[in-house]
C-alpha positions as CSV (number, residue, x, y, z in Angstrom):
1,X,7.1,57.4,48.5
2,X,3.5,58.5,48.4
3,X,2.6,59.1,44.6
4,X,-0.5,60.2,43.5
5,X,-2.4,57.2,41.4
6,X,-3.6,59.3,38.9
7,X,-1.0,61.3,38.4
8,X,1.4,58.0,37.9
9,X,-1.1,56.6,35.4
10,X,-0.9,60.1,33.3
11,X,2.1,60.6,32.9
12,X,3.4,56.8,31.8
13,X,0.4,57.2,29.9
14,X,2.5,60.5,28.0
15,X,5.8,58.8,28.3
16,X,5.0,55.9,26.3
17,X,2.7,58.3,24.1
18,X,5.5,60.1,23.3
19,X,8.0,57.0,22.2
20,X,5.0,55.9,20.6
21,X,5.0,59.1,18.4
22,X,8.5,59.2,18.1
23,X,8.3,55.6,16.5
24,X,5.8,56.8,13.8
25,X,8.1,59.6,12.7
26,X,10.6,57.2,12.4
27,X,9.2,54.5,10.6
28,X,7.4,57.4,8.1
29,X,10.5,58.6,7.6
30,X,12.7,56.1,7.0
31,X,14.6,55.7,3.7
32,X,15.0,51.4,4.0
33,X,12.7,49.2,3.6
34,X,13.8,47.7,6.4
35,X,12.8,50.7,8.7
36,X,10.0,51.9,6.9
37,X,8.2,48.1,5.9
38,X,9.6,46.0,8.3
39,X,9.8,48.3,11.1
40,X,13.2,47.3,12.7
41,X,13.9,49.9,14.9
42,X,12.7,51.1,18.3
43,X,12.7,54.3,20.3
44,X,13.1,55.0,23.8
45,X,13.4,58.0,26.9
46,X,16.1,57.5,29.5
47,X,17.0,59.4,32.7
48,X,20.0,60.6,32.7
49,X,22.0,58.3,34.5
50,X,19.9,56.3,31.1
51,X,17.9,53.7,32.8
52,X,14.7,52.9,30.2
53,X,12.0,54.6,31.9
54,X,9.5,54.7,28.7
55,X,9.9,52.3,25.5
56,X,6.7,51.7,23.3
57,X,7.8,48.3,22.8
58,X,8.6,46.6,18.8
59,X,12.0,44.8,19.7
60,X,11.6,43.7,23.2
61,X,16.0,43.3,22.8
62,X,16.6,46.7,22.9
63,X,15.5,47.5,26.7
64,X,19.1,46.0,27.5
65,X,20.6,47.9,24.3
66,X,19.1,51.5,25.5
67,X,20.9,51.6,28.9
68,X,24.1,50.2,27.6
69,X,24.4,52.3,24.6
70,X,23.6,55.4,26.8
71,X,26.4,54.5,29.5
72,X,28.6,54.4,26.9
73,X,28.1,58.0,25.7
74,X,28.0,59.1,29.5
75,X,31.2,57.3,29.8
76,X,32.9,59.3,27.5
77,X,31.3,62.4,27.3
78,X,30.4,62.9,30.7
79,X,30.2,66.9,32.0
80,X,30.7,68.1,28.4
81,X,27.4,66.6,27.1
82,X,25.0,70.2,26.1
83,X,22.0,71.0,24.7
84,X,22.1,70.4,20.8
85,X,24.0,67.2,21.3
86,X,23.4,64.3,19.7
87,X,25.6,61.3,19.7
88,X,26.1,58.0,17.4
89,X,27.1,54.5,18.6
90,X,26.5,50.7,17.3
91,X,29.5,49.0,19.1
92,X,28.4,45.5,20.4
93,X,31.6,45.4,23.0
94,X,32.0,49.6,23.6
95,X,28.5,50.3,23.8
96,X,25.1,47.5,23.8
97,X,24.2,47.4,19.9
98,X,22.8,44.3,19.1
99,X,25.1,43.6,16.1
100,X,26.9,47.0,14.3
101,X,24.0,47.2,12.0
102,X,22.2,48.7,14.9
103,X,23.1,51.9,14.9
104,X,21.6,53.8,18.2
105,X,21.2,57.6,17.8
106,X,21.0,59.3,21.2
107,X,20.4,62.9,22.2
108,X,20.1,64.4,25.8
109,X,17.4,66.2,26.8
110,X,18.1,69.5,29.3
111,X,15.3,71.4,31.6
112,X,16.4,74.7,33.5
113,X,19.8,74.1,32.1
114,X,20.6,70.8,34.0
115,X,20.4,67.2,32.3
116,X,16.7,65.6,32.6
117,X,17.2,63.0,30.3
118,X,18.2,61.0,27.1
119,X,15.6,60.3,24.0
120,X,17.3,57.5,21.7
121,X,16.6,55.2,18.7
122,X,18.1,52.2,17.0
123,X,17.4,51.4,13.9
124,X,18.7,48.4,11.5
125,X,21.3,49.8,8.9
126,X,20.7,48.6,4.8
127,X,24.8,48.4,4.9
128,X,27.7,48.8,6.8
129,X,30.5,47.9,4.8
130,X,32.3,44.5,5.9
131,X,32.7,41.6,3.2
132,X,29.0,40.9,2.4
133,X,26.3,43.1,1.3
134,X,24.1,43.9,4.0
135,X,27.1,43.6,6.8
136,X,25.4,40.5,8.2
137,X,27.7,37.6,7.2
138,X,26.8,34.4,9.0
139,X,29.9,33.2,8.4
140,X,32.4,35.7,10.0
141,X,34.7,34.8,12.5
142,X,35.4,38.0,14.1
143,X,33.5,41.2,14.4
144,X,36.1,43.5,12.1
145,X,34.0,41.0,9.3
146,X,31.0,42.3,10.3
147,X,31.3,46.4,9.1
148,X,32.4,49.8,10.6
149,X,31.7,50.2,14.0
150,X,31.5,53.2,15.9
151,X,32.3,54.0,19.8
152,X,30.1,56.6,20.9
153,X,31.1,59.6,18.5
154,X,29.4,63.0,19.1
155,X,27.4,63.3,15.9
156,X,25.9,66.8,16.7
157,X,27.0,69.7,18.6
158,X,24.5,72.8,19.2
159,X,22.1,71.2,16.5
160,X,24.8,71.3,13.5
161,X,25.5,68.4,12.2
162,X,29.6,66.8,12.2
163,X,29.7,66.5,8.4
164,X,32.9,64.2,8.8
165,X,30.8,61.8,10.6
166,X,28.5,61.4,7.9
167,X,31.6,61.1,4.9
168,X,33.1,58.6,7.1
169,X,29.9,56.4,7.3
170,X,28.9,56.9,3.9
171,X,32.1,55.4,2.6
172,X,32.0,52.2,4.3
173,X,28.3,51.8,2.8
174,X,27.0,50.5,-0.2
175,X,23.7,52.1,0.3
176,X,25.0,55.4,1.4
177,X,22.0,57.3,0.7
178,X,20.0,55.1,2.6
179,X,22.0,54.6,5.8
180,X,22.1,58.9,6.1
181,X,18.6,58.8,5.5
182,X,17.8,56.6,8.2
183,X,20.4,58.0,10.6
184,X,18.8,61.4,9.7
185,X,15.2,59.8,10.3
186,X,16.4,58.8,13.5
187,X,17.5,62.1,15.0
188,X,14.2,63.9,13.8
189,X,12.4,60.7,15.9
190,X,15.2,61.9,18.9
191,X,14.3,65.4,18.3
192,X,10.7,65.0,18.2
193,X,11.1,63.3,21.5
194,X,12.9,65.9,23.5
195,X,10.1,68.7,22.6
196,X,7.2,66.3,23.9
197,X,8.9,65.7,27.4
198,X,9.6,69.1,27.9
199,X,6.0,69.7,26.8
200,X,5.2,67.0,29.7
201,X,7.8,68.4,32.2
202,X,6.2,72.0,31.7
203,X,2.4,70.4,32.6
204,X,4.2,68.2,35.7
205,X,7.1,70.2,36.7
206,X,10.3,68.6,36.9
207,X,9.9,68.1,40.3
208,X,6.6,65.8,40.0
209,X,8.3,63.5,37.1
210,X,12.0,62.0,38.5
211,X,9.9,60.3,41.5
212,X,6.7,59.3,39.1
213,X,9.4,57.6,37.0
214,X,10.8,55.9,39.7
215,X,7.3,54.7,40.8
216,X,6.4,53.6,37.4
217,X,9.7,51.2,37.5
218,X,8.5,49.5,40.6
219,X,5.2,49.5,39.0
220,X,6.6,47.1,36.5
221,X,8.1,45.0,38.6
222,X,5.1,44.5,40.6
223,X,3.0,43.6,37.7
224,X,5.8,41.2,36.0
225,X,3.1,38.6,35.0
226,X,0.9,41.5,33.6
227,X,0.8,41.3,29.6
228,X,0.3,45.1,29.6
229,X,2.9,46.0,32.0
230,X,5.0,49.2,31.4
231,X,8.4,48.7,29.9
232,X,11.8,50.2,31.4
233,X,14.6,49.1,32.8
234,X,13.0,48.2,36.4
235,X,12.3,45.0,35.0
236,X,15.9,44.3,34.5
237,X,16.2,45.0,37.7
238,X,13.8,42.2,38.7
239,X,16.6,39.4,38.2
240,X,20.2,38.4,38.1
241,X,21.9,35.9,36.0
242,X,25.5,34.3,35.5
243,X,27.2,33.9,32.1
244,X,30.5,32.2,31.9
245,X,32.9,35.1,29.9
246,X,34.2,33.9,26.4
247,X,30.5,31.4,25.9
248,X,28.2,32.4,23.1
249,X,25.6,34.3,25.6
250,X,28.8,36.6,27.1
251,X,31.7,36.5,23.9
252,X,35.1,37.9,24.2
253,X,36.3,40.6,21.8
254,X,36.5,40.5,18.4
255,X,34.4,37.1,18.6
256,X,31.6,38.1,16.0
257,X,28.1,38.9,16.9
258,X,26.3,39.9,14.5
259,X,24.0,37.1,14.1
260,X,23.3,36.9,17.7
261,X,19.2,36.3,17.1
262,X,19.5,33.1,17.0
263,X,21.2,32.4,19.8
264,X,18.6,34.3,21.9
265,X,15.8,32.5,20.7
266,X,17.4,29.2,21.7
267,X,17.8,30.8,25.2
268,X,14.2,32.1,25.4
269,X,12.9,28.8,24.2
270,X,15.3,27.2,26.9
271,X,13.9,29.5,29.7
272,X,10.3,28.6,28.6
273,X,10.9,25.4,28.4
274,X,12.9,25.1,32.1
275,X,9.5,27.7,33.4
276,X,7.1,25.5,32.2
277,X,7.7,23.4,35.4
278,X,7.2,26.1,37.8
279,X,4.3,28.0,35.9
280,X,2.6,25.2,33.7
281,X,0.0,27.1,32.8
282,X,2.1,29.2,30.5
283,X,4.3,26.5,28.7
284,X,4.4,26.8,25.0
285,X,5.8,25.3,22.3
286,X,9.0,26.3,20.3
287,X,8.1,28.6,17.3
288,X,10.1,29.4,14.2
289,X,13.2,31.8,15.4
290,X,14.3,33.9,13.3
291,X,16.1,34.1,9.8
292,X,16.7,37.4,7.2
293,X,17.9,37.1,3.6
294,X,19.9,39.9,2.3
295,X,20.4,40.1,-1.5
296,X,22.9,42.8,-3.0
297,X,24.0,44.5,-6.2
298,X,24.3,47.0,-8.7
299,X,21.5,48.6,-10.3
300,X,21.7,48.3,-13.8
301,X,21.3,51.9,-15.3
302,X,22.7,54.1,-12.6
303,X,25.1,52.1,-11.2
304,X,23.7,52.5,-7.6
305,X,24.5,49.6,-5.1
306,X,21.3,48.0,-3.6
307,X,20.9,45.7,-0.6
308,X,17.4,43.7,-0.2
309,X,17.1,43.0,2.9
310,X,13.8,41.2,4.4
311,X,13.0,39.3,7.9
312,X,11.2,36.3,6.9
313,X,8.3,35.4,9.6
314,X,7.0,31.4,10.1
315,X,5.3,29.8,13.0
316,X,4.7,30.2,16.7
317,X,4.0,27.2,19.0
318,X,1.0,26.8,20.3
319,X,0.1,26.8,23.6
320,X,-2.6,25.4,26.6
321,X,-5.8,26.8,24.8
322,X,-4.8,28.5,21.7
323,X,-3.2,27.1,18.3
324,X,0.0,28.8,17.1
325,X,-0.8,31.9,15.2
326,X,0.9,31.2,11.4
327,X,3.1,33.5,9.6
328,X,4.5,35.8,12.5
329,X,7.8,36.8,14.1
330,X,8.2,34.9,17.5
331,X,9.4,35.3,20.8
332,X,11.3,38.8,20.9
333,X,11.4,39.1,17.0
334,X,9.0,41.7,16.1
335,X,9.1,43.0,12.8
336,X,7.0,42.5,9.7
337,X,7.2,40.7,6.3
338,X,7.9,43.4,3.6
339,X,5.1,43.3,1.1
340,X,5.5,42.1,-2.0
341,X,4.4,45.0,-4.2
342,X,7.3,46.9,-1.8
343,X,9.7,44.3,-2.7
344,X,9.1,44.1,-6.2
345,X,9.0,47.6,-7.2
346,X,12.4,48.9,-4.9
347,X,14.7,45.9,-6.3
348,X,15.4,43.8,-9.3
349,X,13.0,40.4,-8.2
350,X,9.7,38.9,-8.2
351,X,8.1,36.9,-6.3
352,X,6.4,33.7,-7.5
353,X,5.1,31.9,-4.5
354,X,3.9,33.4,-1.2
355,X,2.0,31.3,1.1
356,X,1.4,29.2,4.0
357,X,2.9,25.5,4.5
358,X,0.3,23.2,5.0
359,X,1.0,20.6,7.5
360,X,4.3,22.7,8.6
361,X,2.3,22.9,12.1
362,X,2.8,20.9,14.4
363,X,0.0,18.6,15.3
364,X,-1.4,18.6,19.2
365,X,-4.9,19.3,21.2
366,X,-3.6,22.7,19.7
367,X,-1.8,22.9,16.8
368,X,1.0,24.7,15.8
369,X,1.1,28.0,13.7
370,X,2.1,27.1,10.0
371,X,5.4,28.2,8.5
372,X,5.6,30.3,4.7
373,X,7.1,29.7,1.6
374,X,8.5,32.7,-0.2
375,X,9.5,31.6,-3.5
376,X,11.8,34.4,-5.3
377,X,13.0,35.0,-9.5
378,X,15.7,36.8,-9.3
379,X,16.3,39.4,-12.4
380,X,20.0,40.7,-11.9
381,X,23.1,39.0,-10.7
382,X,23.2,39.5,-7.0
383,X,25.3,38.2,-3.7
384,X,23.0,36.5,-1.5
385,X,23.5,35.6,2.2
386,X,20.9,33.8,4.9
387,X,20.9,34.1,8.5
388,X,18.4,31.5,9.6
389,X,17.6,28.5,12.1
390,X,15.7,25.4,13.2
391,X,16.5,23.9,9.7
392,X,18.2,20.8,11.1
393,X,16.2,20.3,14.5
394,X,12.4,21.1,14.3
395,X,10.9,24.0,16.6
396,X,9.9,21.0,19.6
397,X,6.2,20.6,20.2
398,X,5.4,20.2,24.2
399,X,3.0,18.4,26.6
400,X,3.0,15.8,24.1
401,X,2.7,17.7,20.8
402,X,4.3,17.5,18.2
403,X,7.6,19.2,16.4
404,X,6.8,21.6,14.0
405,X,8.2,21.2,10.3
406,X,11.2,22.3,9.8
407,X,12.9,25.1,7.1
408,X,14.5,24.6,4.1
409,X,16.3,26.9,1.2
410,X,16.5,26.1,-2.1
411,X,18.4,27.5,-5.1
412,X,16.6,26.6,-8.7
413,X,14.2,24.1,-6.5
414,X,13.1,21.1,-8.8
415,X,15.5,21.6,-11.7
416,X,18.6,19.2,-12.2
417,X,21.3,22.3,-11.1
418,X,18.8,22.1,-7.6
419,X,21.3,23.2,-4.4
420,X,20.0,23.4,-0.9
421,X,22.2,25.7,1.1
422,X,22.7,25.8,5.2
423,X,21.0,27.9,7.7
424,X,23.9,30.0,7.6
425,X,25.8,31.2,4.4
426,X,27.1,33.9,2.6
427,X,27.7,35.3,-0.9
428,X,26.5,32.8,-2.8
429,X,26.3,34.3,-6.6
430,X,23.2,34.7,-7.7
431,X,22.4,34.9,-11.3
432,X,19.7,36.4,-13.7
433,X,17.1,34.0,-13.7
434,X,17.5,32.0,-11.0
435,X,14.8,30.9,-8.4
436,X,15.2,30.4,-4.4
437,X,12.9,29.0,-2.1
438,X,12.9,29.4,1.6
439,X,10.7,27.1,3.3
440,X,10.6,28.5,7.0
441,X,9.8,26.2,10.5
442,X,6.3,25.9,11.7
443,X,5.6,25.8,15.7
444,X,5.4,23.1,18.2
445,X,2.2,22.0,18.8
446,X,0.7,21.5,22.6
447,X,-1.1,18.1,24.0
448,X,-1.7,15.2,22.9
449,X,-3.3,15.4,19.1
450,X,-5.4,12.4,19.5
451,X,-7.8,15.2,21.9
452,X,-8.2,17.6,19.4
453,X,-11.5,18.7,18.6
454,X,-12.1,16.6,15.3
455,X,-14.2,19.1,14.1
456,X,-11.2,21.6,14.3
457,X,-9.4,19.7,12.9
458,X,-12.1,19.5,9.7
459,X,-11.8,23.1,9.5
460,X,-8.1,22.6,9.6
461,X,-8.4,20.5,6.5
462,X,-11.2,22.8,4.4
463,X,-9.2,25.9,4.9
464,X,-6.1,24.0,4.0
465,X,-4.2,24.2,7.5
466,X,-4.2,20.6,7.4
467,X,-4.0,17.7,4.5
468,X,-6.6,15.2,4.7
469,X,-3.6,12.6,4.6
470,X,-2.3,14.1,8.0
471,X,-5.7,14.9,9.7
472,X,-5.8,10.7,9.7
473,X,-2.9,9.6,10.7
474,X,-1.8,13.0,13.1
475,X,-5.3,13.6,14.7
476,X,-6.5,10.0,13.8
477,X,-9.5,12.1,12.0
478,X,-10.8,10.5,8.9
479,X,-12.9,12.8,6.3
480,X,-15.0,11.7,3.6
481,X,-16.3,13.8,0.4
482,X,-19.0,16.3,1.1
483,X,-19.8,17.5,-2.5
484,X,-16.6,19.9,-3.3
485,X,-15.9,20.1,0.0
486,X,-15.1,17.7,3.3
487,X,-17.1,15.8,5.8
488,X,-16.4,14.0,9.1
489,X,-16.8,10.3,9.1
490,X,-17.4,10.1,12.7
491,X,-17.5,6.1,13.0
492,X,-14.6,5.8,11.3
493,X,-12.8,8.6,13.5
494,X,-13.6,6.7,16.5
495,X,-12.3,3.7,15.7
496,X,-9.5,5.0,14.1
497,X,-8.3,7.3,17.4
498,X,-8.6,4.5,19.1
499,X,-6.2,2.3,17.6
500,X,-3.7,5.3,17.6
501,X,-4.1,5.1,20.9
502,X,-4.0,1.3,21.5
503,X,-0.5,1.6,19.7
504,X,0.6,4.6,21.3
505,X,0.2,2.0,24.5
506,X,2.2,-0.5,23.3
507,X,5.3,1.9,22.5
């Protein structure tokens, strides 16, 4: 195929210019906090057999959830899908939604009559129904626990909405408003999408763009170590795997799925970890995974159910060069930490502590990225759930670093009524006046600590990274008083790091 070099770099240039666009209208548009503040939700154009061709990627998950959500309404629909469609799914086992929150909006796109395309977003869903506020029980044990789910349903048809679609889904919610809004925010994004590629079809001819796209594909597969390398479904292509049916990475219906994350992060850290002996030069140690809180109720005056739900962020691993970066969704997490004057102003709570663990990193030639306490006084009676990880083993240092610390959750922390729930619960009753603390994991730290740059690890100390306390007996770096600040006692360092390292022989 001879392609013209230019020409290919314009036009994935547009396509993820256009998903990029759609993204911003979604995310200005959305009615949640957890579209509009945390941003989780993603856009993407298909072809239209709905291979990924263009996604401006914010959950790296969702290249696998596009395609299969879009053979699902292909599968169904088929010949009857026209222009003015536009279809709903978020079926983990009759489509590819991540968990039913994810509710995938998908619309075709025609040119001269004949399908070109798909534009489609999926966005995290405030409530679904199920026993639990926020659908996201991590204690289910099957998916009818886990909310309404829907196979792919035509939700449009010749641009008028199916108003029995919408009844039906604002029912089974306890933030009705709020789902419909998003849902809605979501087909603008779709719609918005579909006008810019016929806007870039019209300047390329059709013709000019179903080869391009195909190029662009084995573009990324040709640049699969490139950090900038364009996302779509080629690089899917670039692998195979086995999963035994009915295990947790390939579960047989109704097993329940909708607190899948963790599970993938302990298989991207596993992959990592069995890469770093082909490519060593990329190895890096475990970060935090993942966790959300969801906290829900009834609003006082009006009556109105709310659902607060936030992804809490901690610490990446570090890796050969660079220290873990601290407070920050890892691996393919991606969203961000609501902010607090958000949180505080859209539900009854306020937050009393919000800041970084010191020492929660863990310690290495470089160090890993510190975890965050979130500290929470709750002002209404609310259900509260947790779906989070790496509270029991540590996030695992490598090359000889060391294992982050790890997370914790508190209810009424430091009081006599003091309860520390699991990584994993839901509905505990909240009550007017109560506190909860979640503690989350700090990352792994790379090589051995002893070879850290003591003067790093000084600054670790005065910009308090690091305690004094560990900088001695981690780093074997001993400070002395500068005035109000910290000095390096460089003598004492020495012979210090060297009997860590005479005992570190003798072990």
């Amino acid at each position: 195929m001879s392609i013209d070099a230019v020409d290919l770099e314009v036009v994935k240039a547009s396509l993820s210019g256009i998903v990029q666009e759609m993204q911003n209208s979604l995310f200005r548009t959305g009615f949640s906090t957890i579209v509009r503040e945390s941003q989780d939700a993603s856009c993407a154009l298909m072809n239209a057999n709905g291979d990924v061709v263009a996604q401006h990627v914010v959950l790296p998950l969702h290249i696998g959830a596009f395609p299969a959500c879009t053979a699902a309404v292909i599968d169904v629909f088929g010949d009857s899908i026209a222009q003015g469609d536009a279809f709903l799914i978020n079926h983990p086992y009759h489509g590819g939604s991540p968990h039913a929150p994810d509710i995938a909006v998908i619309t075709p796109v025609f040119v001269g009559g004949e399908l070109f395309g798909f534009c489609g977003s999926i966005a995290h869903k405030s409530d679904i129904g199920g026993p639990v506020p926020g659908s996201c029980s991590g204690q289910a044990r099957e998916v009818f626990n886990e909310g309404l789910h829907l196979p792919a349903v035509r939700y449009q048809s010749a641009y008028r909405p199916n108003a029995d679609i919408e009844r039906l889904i604002g029912a089974n919610s306890r933030t009705p408003e709020l789902v419909l809004g998003d849902i809605r925010g979501q087909l603008g994004a779709d719609r918005l999408g579909e006008k810019r590629l016929g806007e870039l079809v019209g300047k390329f001819g059709k013709r000019d763009i179903p080869p391009l796209v195909q190029a662009a594909c084995v573009y990324a597969l040709i640049s699969l170590v490139d950090p900038n390398m364009y996302v779509s479904s080629g690089l899917i292509r670039g692998f195979t795997m086995t999963v035994r049916a009915g295990s947790v990475l390939n579960p047989r219906f109704p097993a329940p799925v909708n607190t899948y994350n963790p599970t993938i992060h302990a298989l991207v850290d596993a992959i990592f970890d069995a890469m770093s002996h082909v490519v060593p030069g990329k190895v890096r140690a475990d970060g935090s995974g993942s966790r959300s809180i969801i906290l829900g109720g009834r609003d006082t005056y009006s009556g109105k159910g709310y659902v607060q739900y936030e992804i809490i962020a901690g610490g990446a691993g570090a890796r050969a060069g660079k220290d873990g970066a601290s407070g920050i969704t890892v691996n393919q997490s991606n969203a961000k930490i609501a902010p607090v004057e958000i949180i505080e102003s859209e539900f009854p709570t306020r937050l009393t502590r919000f800041e970084l663990i010191a020492d929660s990193g863990g310690a290495g030639e470089f160090r890993g990225g510190l975890g965050i306490r979130r500290e929470y006084l709750n002002l209404a009676d609310a259900r509260f759930s947790i779906r989070s990880m790496k509270h029991l083993i540590p996030p695992n240092g490598c090359a000889g670093g060391g294992s982050g610390r790890r997370g914790d959750l508190w209810i009424n922390p430091d009081t006599p009524a003091a309860k520390r729930l699991p990584t994993r619960y839901a509905d505990y009753p909240l009550r007017a006046g109560d506190i909860f603390r979640l503690d989350t994991p700090g990352g792994g730290g790379h090589g051995d600590a002893l070879a850290r740059d003591a003067e790093r690890v000084l600054a670790d100390v005065r910009e308090g990274l690091v305690s004094r306390e560990a900088a001695e007996r981690d780093y074997g770096v001993v400070l002395e008083r500068a005035g109000r600040s910290w000095g390096l006692d460089r003598a004492a360092t020495q012979a210090r790091r060297a009997q860590l390292t005479r005992d570190k022989a003798k072990r």
